[in-house]
C-alpha positions in Angstrom: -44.2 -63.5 66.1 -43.9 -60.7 68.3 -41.1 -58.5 69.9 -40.4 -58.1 73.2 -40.4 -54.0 72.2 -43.9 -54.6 71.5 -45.2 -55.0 74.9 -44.6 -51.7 76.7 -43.4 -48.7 75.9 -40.1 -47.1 76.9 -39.1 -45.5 80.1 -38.3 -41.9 79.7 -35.0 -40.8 80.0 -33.8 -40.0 83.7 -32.5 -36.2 83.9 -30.0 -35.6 86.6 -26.7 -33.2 87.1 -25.5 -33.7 83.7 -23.3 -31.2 83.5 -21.7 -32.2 87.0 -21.2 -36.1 86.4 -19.1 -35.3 83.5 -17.0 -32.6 85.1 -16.4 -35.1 88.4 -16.0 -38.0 85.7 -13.5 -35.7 83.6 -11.4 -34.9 87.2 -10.6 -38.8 88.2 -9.8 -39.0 84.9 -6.7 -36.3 84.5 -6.5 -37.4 88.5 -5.6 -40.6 87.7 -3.5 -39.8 84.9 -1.1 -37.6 87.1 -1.0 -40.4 89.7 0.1 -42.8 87.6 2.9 -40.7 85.8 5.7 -40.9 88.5 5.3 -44.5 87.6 5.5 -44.1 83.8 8.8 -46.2 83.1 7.0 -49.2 85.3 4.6 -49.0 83.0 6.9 -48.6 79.6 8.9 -51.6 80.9 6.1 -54.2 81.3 4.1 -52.8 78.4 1.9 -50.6 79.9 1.8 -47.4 78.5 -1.4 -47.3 77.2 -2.6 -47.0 80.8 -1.1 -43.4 81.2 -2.5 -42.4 77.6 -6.0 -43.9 78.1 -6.2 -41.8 81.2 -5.2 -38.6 79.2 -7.7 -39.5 76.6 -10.3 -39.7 78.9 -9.8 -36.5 80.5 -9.3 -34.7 76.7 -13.2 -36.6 75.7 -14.5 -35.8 79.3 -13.3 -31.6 78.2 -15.1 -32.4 74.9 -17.6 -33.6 77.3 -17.9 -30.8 79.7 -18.6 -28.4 76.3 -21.4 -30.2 75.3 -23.4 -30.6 78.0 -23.1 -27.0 79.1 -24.2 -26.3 75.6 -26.9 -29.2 75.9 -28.1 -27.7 79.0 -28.2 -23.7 77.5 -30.0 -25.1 74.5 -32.7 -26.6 76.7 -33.0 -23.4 78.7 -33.4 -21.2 75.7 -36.2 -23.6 74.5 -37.6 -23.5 78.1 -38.2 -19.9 78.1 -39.7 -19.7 74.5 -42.4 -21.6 75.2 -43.5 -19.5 78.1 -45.9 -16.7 77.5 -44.4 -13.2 77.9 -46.2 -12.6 81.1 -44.8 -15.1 82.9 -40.8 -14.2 82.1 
């Protein structure tokens, strides 16, 4: 029987502004959770906390975030350069 895996190989990974969706991703998220704090005992009366602290959460992973894919990014410059000859730096 075969696979479906089997019949082509897989795409290569699309490369884009890394480093900028996860800062503009890490920004709506503290964004939102500021907008939603004025409203913070709405949300503590109907059970609804976890909105406000998901939103912090996210914007705490998307800092985590930020720090690895500048490092990512460095990493793959420094390996960029070592492969060129010495001529051409």
């Amino acid at each position: 029987m075969w696979k479906k895996s089997e019949l082509r190989e897989a795409p290569a990974p699309l490369e884009g502004p890394v480093v900028g969706t996860i800062i503009g991703g890490t920004v709506i998220w503290f964004v939102l959770f500021l907008g939603q704090l004025p409203f913070y005992g709405w949300f503590a009366d109907h059970g609804h906390t976890w909105w406000v602290w998901t939103c912090l959460a996210g914007g705490g992973l998307g800092l985590v975030g930020i720090w690895y894919v500048r490092a990512r990014d460095a990493a793959i410059k420094r390996a960029e350069a070592g492969d060129r000859p010495a001529d051409q730096l």
